[in-house]
N, C-alpha and C positions, 0 to 999 in steps of 0.2 A: 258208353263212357260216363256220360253223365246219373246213369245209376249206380253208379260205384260213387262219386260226390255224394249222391244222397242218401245212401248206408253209411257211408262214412262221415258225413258231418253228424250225424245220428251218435254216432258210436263216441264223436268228441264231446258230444255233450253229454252223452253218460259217463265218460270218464271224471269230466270235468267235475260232476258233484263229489270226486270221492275228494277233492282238497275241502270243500265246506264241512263235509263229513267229519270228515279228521279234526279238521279246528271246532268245531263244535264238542268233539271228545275232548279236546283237549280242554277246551275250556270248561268243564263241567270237572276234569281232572284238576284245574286250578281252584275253583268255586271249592271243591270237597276238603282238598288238603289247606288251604288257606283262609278260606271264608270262615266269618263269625257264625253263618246260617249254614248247615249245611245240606237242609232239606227246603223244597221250596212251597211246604204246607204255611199256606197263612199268606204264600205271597206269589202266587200262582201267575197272574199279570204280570208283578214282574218279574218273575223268571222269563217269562215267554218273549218278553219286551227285548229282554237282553240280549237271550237268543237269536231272534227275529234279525235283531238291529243289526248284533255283532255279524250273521250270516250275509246279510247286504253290503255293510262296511266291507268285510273280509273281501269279497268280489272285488274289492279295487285290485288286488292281486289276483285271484284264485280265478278269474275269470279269463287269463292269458292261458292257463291250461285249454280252452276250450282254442283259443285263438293259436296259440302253437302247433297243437293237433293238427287242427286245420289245414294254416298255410303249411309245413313241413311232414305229414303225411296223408292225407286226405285232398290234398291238390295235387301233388305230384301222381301220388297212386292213381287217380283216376285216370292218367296214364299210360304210368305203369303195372300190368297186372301182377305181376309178379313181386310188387312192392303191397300191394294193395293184400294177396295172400298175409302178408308179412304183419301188414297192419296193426293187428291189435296188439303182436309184442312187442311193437315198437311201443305201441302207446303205453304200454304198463310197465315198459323201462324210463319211458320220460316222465312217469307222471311218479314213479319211483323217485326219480333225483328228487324231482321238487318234495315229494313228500320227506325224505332227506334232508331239509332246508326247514319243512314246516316243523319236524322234529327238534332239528339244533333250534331253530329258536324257539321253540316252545322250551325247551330244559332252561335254554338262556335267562328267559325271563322267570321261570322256576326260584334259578341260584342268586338270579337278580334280585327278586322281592323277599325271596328267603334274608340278604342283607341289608337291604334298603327299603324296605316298605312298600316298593312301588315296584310298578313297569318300568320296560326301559325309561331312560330317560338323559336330560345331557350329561349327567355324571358318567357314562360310559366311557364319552370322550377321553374324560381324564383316565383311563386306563390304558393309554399309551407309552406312559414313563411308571408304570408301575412295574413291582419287580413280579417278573415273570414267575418266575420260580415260586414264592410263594403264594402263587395266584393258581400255581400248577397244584402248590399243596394242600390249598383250602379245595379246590377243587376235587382231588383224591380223596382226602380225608375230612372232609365237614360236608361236602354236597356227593360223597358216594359218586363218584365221575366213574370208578370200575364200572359201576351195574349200568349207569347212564351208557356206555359207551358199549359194552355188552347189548344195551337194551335195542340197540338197533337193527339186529336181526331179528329178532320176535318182530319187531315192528313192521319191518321192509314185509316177512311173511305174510303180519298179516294184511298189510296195503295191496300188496298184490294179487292175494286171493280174494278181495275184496271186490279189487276194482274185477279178474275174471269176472264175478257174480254182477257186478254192473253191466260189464260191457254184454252177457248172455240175455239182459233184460230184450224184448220181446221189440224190434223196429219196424215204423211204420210203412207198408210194401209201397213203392214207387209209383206214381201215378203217370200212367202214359196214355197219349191224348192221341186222337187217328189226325191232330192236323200237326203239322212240323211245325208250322208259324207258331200255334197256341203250344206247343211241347217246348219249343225255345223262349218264347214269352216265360211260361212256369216255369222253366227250368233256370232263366236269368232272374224271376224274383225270387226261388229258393237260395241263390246265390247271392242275393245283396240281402235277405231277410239275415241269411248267418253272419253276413258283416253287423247288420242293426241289432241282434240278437249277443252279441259278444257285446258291443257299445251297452246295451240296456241292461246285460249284467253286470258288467263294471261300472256302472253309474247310479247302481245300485235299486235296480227295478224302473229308471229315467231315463231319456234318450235329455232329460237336461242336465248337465253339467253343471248349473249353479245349485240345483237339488241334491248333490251327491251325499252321501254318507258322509259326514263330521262329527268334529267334538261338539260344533255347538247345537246340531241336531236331534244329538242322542234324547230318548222322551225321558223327561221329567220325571215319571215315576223309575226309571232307572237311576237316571244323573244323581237322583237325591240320595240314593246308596251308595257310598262311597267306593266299597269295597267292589262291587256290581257294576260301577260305573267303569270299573278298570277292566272288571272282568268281560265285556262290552267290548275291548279293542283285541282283534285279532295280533298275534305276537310280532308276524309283519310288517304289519299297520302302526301298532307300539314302536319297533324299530327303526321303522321309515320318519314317523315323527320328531321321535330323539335326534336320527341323525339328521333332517334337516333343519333343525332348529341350531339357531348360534348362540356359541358360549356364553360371546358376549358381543350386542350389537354398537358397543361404543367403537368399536373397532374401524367399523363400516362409515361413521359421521367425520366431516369435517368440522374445524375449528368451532366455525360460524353455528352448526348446529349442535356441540360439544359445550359450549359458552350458554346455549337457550336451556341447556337440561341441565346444566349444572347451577344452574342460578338459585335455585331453591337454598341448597349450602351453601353459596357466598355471601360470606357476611359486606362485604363492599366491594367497590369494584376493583376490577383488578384487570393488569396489562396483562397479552398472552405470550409476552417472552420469557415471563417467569413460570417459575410453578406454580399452580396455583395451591400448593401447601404453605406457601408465605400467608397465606388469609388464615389459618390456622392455627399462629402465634397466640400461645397464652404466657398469662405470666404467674406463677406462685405464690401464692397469698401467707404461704410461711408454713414451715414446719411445725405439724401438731406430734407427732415423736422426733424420739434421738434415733438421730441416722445412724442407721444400723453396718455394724462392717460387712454382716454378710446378707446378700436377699436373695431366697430360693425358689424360684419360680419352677413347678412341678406341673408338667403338662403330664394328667395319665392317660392314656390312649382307651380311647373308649369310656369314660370316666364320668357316667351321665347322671342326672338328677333323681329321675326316677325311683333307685331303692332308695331313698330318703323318704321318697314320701310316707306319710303313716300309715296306707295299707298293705304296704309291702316290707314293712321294720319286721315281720314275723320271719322273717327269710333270712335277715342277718346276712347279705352279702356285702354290703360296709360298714362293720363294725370297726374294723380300724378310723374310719373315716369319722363315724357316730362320736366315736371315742376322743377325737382332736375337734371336730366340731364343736362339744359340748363345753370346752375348756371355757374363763369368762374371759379369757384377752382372745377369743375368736370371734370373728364378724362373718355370719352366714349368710348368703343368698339364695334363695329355693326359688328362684324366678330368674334363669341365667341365658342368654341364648349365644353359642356359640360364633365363632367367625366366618365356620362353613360349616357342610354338612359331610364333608370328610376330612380328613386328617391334611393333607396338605397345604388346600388354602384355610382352613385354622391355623395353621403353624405359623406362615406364612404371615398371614394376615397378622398376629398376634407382633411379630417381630418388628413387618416393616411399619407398620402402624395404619394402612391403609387397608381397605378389602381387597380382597385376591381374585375376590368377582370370577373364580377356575379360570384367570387368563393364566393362572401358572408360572408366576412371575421368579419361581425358583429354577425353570425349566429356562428363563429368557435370558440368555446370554447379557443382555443389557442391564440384565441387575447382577449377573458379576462381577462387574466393573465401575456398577451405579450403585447412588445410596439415595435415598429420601431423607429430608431433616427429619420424618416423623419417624424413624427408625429408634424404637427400645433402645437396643445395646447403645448406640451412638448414642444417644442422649444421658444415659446413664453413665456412658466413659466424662461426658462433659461434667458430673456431679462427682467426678476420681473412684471412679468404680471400675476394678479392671473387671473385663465380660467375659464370662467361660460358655459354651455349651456344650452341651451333652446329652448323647442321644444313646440307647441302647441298642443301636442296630450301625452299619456300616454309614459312613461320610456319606458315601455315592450315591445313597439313597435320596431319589428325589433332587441330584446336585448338590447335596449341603455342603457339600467339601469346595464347592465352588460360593454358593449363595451366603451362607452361613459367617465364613471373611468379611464379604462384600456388603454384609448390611451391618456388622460393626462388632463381631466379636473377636476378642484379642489371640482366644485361646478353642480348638474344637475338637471335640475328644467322641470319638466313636468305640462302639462298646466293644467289638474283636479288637482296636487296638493297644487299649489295656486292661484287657483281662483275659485271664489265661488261657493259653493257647486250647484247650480241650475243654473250657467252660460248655456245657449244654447250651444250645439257641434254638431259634425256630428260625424259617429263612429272613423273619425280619431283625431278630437281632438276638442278643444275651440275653436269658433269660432275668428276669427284673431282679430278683431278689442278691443274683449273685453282681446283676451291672451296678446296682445300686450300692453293694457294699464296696466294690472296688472302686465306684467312684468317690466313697465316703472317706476309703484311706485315703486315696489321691490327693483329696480338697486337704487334708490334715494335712497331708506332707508337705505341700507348695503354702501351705501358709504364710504369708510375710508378714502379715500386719497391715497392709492396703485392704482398702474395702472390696470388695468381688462381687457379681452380681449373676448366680448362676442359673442357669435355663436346665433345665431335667425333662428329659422327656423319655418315656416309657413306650415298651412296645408289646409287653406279652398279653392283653387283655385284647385278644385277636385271634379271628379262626385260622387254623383247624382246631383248635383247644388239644390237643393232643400232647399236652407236657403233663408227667406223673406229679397232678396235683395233690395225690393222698401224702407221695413222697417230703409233703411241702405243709401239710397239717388239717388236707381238706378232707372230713369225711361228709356225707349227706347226711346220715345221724346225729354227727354232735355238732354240725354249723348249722343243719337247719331241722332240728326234729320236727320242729311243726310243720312242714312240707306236706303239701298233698301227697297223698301216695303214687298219682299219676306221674307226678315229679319224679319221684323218688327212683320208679323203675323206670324212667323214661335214659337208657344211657346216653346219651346227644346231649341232652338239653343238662344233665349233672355233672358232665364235663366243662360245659358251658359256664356252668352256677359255678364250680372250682373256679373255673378259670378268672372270674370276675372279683371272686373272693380273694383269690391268692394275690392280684394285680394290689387291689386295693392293701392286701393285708404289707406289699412290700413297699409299698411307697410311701403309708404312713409311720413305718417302721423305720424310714431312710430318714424321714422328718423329724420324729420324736431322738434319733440319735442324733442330727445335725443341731437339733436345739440344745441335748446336754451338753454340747461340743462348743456351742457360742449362743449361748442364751440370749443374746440380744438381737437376736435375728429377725427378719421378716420374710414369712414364709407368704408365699400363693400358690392354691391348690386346686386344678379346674381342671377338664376336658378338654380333648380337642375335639370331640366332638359328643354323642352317646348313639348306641346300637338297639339293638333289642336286648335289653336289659333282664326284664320282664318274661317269663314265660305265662305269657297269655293261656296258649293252648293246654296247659297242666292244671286249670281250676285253680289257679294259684288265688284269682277276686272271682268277684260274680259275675263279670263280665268277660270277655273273650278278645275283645279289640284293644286298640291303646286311646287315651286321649293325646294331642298335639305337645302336650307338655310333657308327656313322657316317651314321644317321639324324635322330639325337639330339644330339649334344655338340657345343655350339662349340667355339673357341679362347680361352685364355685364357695371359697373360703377361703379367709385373709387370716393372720396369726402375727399378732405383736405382745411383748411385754405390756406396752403402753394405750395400745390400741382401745377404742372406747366406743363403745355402739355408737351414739352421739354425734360421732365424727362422721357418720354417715346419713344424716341428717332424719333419720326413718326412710332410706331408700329400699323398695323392696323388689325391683328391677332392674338389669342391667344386664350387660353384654360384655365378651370379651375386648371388643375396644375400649370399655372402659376402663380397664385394668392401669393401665399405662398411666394414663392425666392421674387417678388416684395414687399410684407409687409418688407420684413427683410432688404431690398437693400435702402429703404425708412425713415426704421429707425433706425436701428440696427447701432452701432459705429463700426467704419473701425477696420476692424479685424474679428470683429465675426463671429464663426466658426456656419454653420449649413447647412443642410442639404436636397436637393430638386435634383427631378430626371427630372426638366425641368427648364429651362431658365427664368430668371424675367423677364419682360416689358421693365425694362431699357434699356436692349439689344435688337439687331433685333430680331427677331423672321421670320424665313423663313418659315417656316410648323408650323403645330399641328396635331401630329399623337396620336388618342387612342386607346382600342379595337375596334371600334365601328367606326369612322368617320381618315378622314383625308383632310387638307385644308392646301390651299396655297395661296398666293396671291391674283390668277385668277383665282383657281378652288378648288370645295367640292367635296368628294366623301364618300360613303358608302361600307363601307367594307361588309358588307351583304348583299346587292344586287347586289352589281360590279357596280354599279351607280355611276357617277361623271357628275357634271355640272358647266356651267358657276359662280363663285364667284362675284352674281351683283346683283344690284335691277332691276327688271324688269315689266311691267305692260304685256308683251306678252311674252308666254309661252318659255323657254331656251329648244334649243337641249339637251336631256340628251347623255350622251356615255356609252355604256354598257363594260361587262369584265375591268370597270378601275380601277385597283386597284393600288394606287402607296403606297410607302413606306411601302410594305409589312414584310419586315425582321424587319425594326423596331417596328410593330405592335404588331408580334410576341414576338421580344424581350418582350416589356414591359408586354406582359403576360405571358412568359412566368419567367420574375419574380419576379411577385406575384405568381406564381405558386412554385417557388424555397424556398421562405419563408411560404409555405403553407406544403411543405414537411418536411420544415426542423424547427419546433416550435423550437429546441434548438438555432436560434439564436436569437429569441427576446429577447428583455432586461423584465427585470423585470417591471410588468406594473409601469408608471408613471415616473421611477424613471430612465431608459436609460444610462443603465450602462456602455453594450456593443455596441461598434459599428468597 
């Protein structure tokens, strides 16, 4: 009996390398198609490091293959003979599933860093209120989900002929002793060494557990490779992390330790029956223009900094934008760091006035019904501004049709709801050029004569890119002749380059007509967030990677008749919360009370700290990766510095209160109306 356990746990641990096997493929599949190196002459060490490490790490998972085998056929078989015949197809069916499991998450983090730069990470989370359907159709048409999906029969084949050729490797013959006592001695520590032997793979070569494979373990000549060091987490292990990590940990503290982290932003002290946005009253030091009747705030989606800068102007993917930047009543900033790093807590964030910290505060029932005094619209109705917005995709998106009310707009227009019924979209909304013209008649028609303060936000500068942009003016010869040629034939990535170009070409097209329509307007024109702008991989620079600021920074430009560099005192950083104090410092009559949790433009501006980024003069950094870099344009690759995180407490602070107002619904004011503060 007991020589059937000991063929059989034999056989489980040859199975079991075919999971390190695999992740190891795979990740040598990620290093090729993504990595800036894709050979590892010159850096041999750490290739091996990475391997090595990532193989150990991986065992926190990959090493329950040997331990399911085990208990669920290799104990029972020994048995049963008749199970035990059976054996090995058992095992090449179950180590199938998993490899099943190692596959989707491998593609996962594939489609993952293909959009976001990274491994999994908490941003996942928030793909629970996104719209399905167009998450279906980036996945069909921009990540090739047909061939993904197909691909899994080549694969299951070849796992499984694989693992036959493991499990036929050559086991060691049973060792039987003429005493029974000393046969059952052996044969009980063969059985407790395969308990210690599963423990000491999952612990990653350790029977200690405070040794195990970590982030903070990873060797130094890895960790200092950025790209290497991600490549380092098995896709598992990446997703186990994400998801146990909280959005946000304000959530978790009570009052008493809510009060200690937020101290840093309290300018004095303050009671905890209020909000503490009452500490955030400013007051208007006077109108430097004439208030304008109309002010157009254009959020374009995806709308990042990047092509601006000057080694990338040979590409010409914002020339409309170049075009309005260059005017002399425009005030530019090429150092912008959004409010999030996707689209909804930007928006979000931008509106209520507060960071969105991904608590999702559009998704929280309590803000359709609640408002913040530091709420845009509401503060702008208080200067007789009626508030419109408008988005080129449906209300429901994201709640707006609930949120959008409830933080203070009078009036909210979704793109299928006026315009015409058979307009072209993509699933997330009307295509820009036709929303934006139907919302240009609109704004005409409801003219009264009252001032209005309109929010535009855009949605076609988003994958699948799959809209007929030649139909629209894009060719790759006459927008970008000087294009590498790798460019040029690369179809993905030209669809891409349209699509970016077309975005930008219709929204400053929507601007320069809103201005001959009411020349005294004030326009704002930023991101909600930027993508990969950039085609790195096409030779586009000399280098293959991005810097932090062209990962990081949107666009941002202001447009007045009256407007004057000056008035911004030579600021040459800022953030989208500052947006907001500057509209009011700009126009608002000396006195007016309102309400913002960051500094106007007027004034210096030394930092800009959010959840997510923080920057300074001379340098960016990423709060979730410990990354910071030179704050420069550069055509050769900037040292990055790892573990930099500065202005940590205030990070915290400001999430941790939105978190304070996410506990405590009783201080919002009543939507719209902003009673309390």
């Amino acid at each position: 009996m007991f020589s059937s356990f000991w063929f059989g746990v034999q056989q489980d641990l040859k199975i079991m390398f075919l999971a390190p096997i695999i992740c190891a493929i795979f990740r040598l599949a990620f290093i090729l198609v993504y990595g800036p190196r894709k050979s590892p002459r010159g850096e041999w060490r750490k290739w091996v490091a990475c391997f090595r490490y990532g193989f150990w790490w991986g065992m926190d998972f990959n090493a329950y293959v040997f331990l399911f085998s085990m208990v669920l056929i290799t104990i029972p078989a020994a048995f049963i003979p008749a199970y035990y015949a059976i054996g090995d197809t058992v095992r090449l069916m179950g180590v199938a599933l998993y490899a099943v499991v190692l596959y989707t998450a491998f593609m996962g983090k594939m489609i993952f860093y293909y959009h976001f730069r990274d491994t999994f990470n908490v941003t996942m989370k928030l793909g629970r209120n996104a719209d399905k359907k167009n998450l279906i159709d980036i996945f069909f048409n921009q990540n090739h989900g047909g061939w993904i999906i197909l691909g899994y029969i080549p694969y299951l084949i070849f796992c499984w002929f694989f693992g036959k050729v493991l499990l036929q490797l050559p086991s060691i013959s049973y060792v039987e002793l003429s005493s029974s006592s000393m046969q059952y001695f052996l044969n009980t520590i063969v059985f407790i060494s395969a308990g210690v032997f599963f423990y000491w793979f999952r612990y990653g070569g350790t029977l200690n557990h405070r040794k195990k494979p970590e982030w903070d373990e990873v060797p130094t000549i890895v960790k200092n490779d950025i790209f290497l060091s991600k490549a380092t987490i098995d896709d598992l292990i990446a997703f186990e992390l994400a998801w146990k990590r909280e959005v946000c940990e304000a959530l978790k503290h009570d009052d008493a330790e809510s009060l200690a982290i937020m101290k840093p932003i309290l300018t004095r002290d303050w009671s905890s029956d209020t909000t503490p946005l009452a500490l955030f009253r400013r007051t208007a030091k006077g109108a430097k223009i004439q208030k304008p009747k109309h002010i157009f705030f254009l959020l374009g989606e995806s709308h990042g900094q990047s092509p601006f800068d000057a080694p990338f102007h040979y590409l010409h993917l914002m020339d409309a934008s170049m075009r309005f930047r260059e005017e002399s009543n425009a005030f530019v900033m090429n150092n912008f760091l959004p409010a999030g790093m996707i689209s909804q807590p930007s928006l979000v964030s931008l509106l209520a006035g507060i960071y969105d910290a991904d608590l999702e505060l559009n998704e929280n029932k309590d803000f359709w019904y609640g408002n913040v005094p530091t709420s845009l619209p509401l503060q702008l109705k208080k200067l007789g501004y009626r508030t419109e917005f408008w988005y080129g995709g449906g209300m429901n998106w994201g709640s707006l049709e609930h949120f959008a009310p409830a933080i203070g707009f009078d009036r909210c227009h979704g793109g299928p709801d006026f315009c015409p019924p058979d307009s072209p979209k993509t699933w997330l909304g009307i295509y820009d050029h036709i929303f934006l013209e139907e919302a240009a008649k609109l704004i005409k028609e409801t003219d009264d004569g009252q001032p209005v303060f309109h929010f535009v936000y855009t949605t076609s500068n988003h994958g699948p890119y799959n809209m007929p942009y030649e139909e629209y003016g894009f060719a790759v010869e006459k927008v970008m002749p000087d294009a590498p040629e790798k460019l040029k034939h690369d179809h993905k990535v030209v669809k891409q380059m349209g699509g970016i170009w077309y975005a930008d070409q219709s929204l400053i097209r929507f601007a320069e007509q809103m201005r001959d329509e009411y020349p005294d307007s004030l326009f704002v024109v930023t991101g909600d967030h930027t993508i990969n702008l950039i085609p790195f991989q096409c030779d586009v620079i000399g280098r293959n990677e991005p810097h932090l600021r062209e990962s990081l920074l949107t666009s941002f430009a202001m447009s007045h008749p009256e407007l004057k560099q000056d008035m911004m005192v030579g600021n040459t950083i800022g953030g989208h919360m500052n947006i907001m104090p500057t509209l009011f410092e700009l126009i608002a009559p000396a006195g007016f009370p309102y309400y913002s949790i960051a500094k106007p433009l007027t004034e210096p501006i030394d930092r800009v700290v959010t959840p997510y980024c923080w920057m300074t003069h001379d340098r960016i950094g990423d709060y979730r990766d410990g990354l910071s870099q030179q704050l420069a344009v550069s055509e050769e690759l900037l040292p990055f510095a790892r573990d930099s995180r500065e202005f940590c407490e205030e990070r915290d602070a400001w999430c941790e209160l939105t978190g304070w107002l996410v506990r405590h619904p009783e201080l919002l004011d009543d939507a719209g109306r902003g009673k309390r503060v």
